[in-house]
N, C-alpha and C positions, 0 to 999 in steps of 0.2 A: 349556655351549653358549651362555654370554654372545653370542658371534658379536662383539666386540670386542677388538681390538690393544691388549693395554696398555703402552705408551709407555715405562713405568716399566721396562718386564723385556727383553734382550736377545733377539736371536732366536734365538740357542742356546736359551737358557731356554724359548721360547716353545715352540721347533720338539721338544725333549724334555718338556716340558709335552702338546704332541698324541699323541707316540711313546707316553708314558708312558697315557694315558689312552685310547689308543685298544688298547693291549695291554688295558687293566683289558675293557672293553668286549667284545672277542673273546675273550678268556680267560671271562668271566663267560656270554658270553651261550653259547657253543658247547660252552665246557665242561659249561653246564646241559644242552643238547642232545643229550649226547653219555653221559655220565653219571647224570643221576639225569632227563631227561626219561619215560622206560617207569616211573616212576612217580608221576611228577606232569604228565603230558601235557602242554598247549600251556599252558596256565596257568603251569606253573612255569618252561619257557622265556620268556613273555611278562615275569614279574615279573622275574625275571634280569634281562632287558637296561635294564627301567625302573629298577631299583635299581644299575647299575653306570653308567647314567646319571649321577643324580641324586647318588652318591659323586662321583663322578669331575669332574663340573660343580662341586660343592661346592670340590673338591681342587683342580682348575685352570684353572678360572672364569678366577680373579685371575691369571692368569700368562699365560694363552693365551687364555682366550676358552672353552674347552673344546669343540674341534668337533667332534674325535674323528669324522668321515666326510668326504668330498673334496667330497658332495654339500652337504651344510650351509656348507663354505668358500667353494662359490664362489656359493652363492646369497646368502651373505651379502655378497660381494663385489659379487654384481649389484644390491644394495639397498644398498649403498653403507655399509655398514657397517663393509667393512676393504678397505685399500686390495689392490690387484688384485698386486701384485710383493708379496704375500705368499703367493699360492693356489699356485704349483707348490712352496714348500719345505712349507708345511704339510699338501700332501697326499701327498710325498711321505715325512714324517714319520708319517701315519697311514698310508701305505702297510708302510711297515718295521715300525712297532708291532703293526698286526697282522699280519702274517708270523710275528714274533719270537711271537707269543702262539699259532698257530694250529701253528708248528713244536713249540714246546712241550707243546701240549696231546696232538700226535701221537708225541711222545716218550712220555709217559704212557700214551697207549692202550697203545702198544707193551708195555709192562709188565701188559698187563692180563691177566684168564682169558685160555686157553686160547679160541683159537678169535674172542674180542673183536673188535681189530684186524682179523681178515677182516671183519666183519660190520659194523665199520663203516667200513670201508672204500669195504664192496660198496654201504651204505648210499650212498654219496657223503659223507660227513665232513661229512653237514649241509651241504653247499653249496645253493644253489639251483637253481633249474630249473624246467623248463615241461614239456608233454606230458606221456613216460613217465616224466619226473622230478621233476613237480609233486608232493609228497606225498601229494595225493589226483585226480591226472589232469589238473590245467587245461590250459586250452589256451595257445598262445602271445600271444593275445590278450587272453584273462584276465590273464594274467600282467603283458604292458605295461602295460593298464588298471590293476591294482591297484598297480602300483609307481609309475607315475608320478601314481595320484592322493593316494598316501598320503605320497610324497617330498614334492609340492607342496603337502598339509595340514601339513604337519611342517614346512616353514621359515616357512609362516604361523602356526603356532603359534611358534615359536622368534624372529621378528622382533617380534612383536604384545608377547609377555610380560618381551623385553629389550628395548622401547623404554622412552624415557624417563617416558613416563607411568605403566607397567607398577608394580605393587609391588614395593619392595625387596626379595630375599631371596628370591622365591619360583619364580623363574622354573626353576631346577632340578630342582624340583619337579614344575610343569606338566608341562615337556619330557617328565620321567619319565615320568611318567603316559600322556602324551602317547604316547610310544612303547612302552609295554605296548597301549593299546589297538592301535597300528598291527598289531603282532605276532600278537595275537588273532585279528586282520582277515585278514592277510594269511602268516600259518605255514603252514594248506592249502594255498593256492595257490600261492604261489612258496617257501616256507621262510622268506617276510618278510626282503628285502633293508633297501630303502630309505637303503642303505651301501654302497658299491662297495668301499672297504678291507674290511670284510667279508665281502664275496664273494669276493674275491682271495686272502685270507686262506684259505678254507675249498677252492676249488677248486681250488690248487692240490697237495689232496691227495685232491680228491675224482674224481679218473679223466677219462679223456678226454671224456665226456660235460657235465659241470661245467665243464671250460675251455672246452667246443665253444661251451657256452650263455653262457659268464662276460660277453659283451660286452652280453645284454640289462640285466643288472645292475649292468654302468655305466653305461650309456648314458641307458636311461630313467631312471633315480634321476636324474642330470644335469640332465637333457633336468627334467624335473617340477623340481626346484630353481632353476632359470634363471628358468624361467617364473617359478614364486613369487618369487624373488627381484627380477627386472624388473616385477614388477606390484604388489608391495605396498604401494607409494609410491601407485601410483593408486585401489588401492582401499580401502588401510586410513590412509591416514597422507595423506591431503588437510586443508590448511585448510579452514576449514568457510567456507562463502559466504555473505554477510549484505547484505543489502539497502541500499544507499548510503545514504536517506532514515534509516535505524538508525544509521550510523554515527556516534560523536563525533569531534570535530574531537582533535589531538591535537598537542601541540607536537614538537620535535623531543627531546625529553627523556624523551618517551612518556608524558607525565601528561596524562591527560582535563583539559580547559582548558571552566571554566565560564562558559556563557553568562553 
């Protein structure tokens, strides 16, 4: 989740660079979900998504940027980080990644005990949701709230830790981190989007209920990404202001010129 266009690599490469990585993401985080969550609870769905992160930024960083969700594209777009005529291929590349990883995963269930596949089915296939479909009751106003505040924490961490000043090498890391604790937050109450490929991914085998709801789960992730991404320039990434009387004179060369 560099959240930068690398020049150097095609947009084939780029746009299966996101496919690729946004499948590792929904394979890792829903298969934990789906599979070994009933015995390691939200913890071990939270570390999931943090470590197939932090792989997968690692793996194609350098090639694409590693956005791996439509919401982190275009808020990096609104922060001016990648130009704008790359947001509908590369969200429609994490669109299809996770698909391909969410049809997969449901191939599998398929194969599973007896009786499985119903159950998670009936579960909703880990999609998200609100009211009766909150994991522990939220309302729909919880829900907007916590998505849209944890979207717009998340590309302020993601812009803050890949700018330039930021340390080399570690920003994959953060992110990671970064979004285990979102998950932690937010797995009660909405099933923890803050991914619209994600969601898509997951309702469209999780029953009419899951699609009814599918559009709070782009929209606000969106909607919280925009924001972050049009305001970060104002509030994190200003020249700092120095008092005229402070200032040195300065050639055109930019060397301090001594009195």
């Amino acid at each position: 989740m560099a959240v930068t266009s690398e020049a150097q690599h095609s947009l084939v490469s780029r746009l299966l660079a996101e496919a690729f990585g946004t499948f590792l993401l929904v394979f890792g985080v829903i298969g934990t979900a789906l599979f070994t969550s009933g015995n390691t609870g939200i913890l071990g769905v939270a570390l999931a998504i943090g470590l197939t992160v932090v792989v997968g930024a690692y793996a194609f960083g350098p090639i694409s940027g590693a956005h791996f969700n439509p919401a982190v594209t275009l808020g990096a777009a609104a922060a001016g980080r990648i130009p704008w005529r790359d947001v509908v291929p590369y969200i429609l590349a994490q669109i299809v990644g996770g698909i391909v990883a969410s049809s997969l995963l449901f191939a599998i269930t398929a194969g599973g005990p007896k009786g499985f596949l119903t159950s998670v089915l009936k579960g909703g296939f880990a999609s998200n949701g609100f009211g009766d479909h909150s994991p522990a009751g939220f309302s729909f106003l919880s829900v907007v709230l916590v998505e849209f505040i944890l979207t717009a924490f998340f590309l302020y961490v993601i812009l803050s830790v890949t700018h330039r000043r930021a340390a080399a090498g570690f920003a994959p890391l953060a992110i990671g981190l970064a979004l285990t604790l979102i998950h932690l937050v937010a797995i009660p109450i909405s099933n923890a989007s803050v991914n619209p490929a994600r969601s898509i991914a997951t309702a469209i085998f999780g029953g009419p209920a899951a699609l009814g709801q599918l559009w709070v789960f782009i929209v606000v992730p969106i909607v919280g990404a925009l924001v972050a991404g049009f305001s970060y320039k104002a509030l994190f990434d200003r020249t700092p202001v120095v008092e005229e009387s402070y200032l040195e004179p300065l050639d055109l060369a930019g060397d301090a010129v001594k009195a």
